[in-house]
LUMKOL-268397 format. One record per residue: x, y, z of N, C-alpha, C in turn; residue in one letter. Coordinates in steps of 0.2 Angstrom, whole numbers, padded with zeros to 4 digits, always signed. Example, Ala and Ser with C-alpha at 12.3 -4.5 7.8 and 13.67 -1.06 7.14 Angstrom:
// residues 2
+0066-0028+0039+0062-0022+0039+0066-0016+0039a +0064-0011+0035+0068-0005+0036+0064+0000+0039s 
This chain:
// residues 59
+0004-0006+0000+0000+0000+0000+0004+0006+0000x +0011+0006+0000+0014+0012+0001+0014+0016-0004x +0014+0012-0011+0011+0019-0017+0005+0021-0016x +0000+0018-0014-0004+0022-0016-0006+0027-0010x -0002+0024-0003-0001+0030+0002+0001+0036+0000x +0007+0035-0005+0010+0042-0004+0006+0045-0009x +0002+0042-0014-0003+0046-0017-0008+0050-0013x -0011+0046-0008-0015+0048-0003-0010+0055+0000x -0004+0055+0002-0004+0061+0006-0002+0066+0001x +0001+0065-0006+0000+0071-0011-0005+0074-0012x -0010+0069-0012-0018+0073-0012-0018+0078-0006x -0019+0075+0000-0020+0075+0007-0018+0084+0006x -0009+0084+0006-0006+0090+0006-0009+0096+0001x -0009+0093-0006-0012+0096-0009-0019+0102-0008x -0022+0097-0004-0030+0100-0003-0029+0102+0002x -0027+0101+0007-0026+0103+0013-0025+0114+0013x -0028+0116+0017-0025+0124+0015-0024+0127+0023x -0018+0130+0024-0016+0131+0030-0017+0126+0035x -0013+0120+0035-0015+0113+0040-0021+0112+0039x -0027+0113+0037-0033+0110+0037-0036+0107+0031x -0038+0103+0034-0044+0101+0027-0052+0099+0029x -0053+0101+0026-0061+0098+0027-0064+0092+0027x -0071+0091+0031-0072+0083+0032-0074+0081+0026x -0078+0086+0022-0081+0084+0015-0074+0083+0011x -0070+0087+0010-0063+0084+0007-0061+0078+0011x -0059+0075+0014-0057+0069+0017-0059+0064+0017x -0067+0062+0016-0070+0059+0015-0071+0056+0008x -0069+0062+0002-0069+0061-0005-0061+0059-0005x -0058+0060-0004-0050+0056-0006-0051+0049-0004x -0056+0048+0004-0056+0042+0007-0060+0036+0001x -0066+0041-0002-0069+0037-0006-0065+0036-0014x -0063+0039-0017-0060+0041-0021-0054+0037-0023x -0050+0033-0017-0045+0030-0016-0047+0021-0013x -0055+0023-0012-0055+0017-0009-0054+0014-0002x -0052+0019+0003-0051+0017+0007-0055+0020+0013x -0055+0016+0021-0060+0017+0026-0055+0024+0027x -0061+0030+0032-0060+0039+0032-0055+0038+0036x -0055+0032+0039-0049+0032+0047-0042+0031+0042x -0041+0032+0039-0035+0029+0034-0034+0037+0034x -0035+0042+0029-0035+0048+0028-0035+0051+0033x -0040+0050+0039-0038+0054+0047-0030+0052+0049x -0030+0047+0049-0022+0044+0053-0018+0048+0048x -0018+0048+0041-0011+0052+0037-0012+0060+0038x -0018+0062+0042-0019+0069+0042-0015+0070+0049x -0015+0064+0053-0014+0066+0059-0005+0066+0058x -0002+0063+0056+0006+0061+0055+0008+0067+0051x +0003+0070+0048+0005+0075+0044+0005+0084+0048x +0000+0083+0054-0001+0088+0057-0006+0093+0053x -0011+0089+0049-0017+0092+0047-0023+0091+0050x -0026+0097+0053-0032+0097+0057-0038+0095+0052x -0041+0091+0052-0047+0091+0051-0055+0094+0054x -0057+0099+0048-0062+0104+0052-0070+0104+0047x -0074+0105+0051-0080+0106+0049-0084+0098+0049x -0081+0094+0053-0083+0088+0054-0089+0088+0053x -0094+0081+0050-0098+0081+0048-0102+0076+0054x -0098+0070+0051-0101+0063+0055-0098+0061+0061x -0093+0063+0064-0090+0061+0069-0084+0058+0066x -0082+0057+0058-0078+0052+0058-0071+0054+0060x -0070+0060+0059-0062+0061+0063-0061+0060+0068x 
C-alpha cells in the first residue's frame, strides 16, 4: 500500500489549506482511493493536518 499511500498524502497535502482540510474533502479522497475515512484521518494526523467542519463524527 505504500504507493498508493504516498498518493494519498500528495492529495492530502495538496488539498489541505493552511494545515486544514475539510471533512467533505477527506472523506472524497477516502472514497476516491477506496479506502475506510480512518485511513485519511491517521495520514492527516502524521502529517499535522487538522481536520475541520466535521460532519459525521468520523475524525
Amino acid at each position: 500500500m505504500s504507493e498508493q499511500r504516498e498518493k494519498i498524502i500528495k492529495i492530502v497535502k495538496e488539498t489541505a489549506k493552511e494545515g486544514r482540510l475539510s471533512c467533505t474533502a477527506a472523506r472524497k479522497i477516502a472514497s476516491d482511493f477506496h479506502v475506510p475515512p480512518k485511513v485519511v484521518g491517521d495520514l492527516c494526523n502524521e502529517l499535522k493536518i487538522k481536520i475541520k467542519a466535521c460532519e459525521l463524527g468520523c475524525f
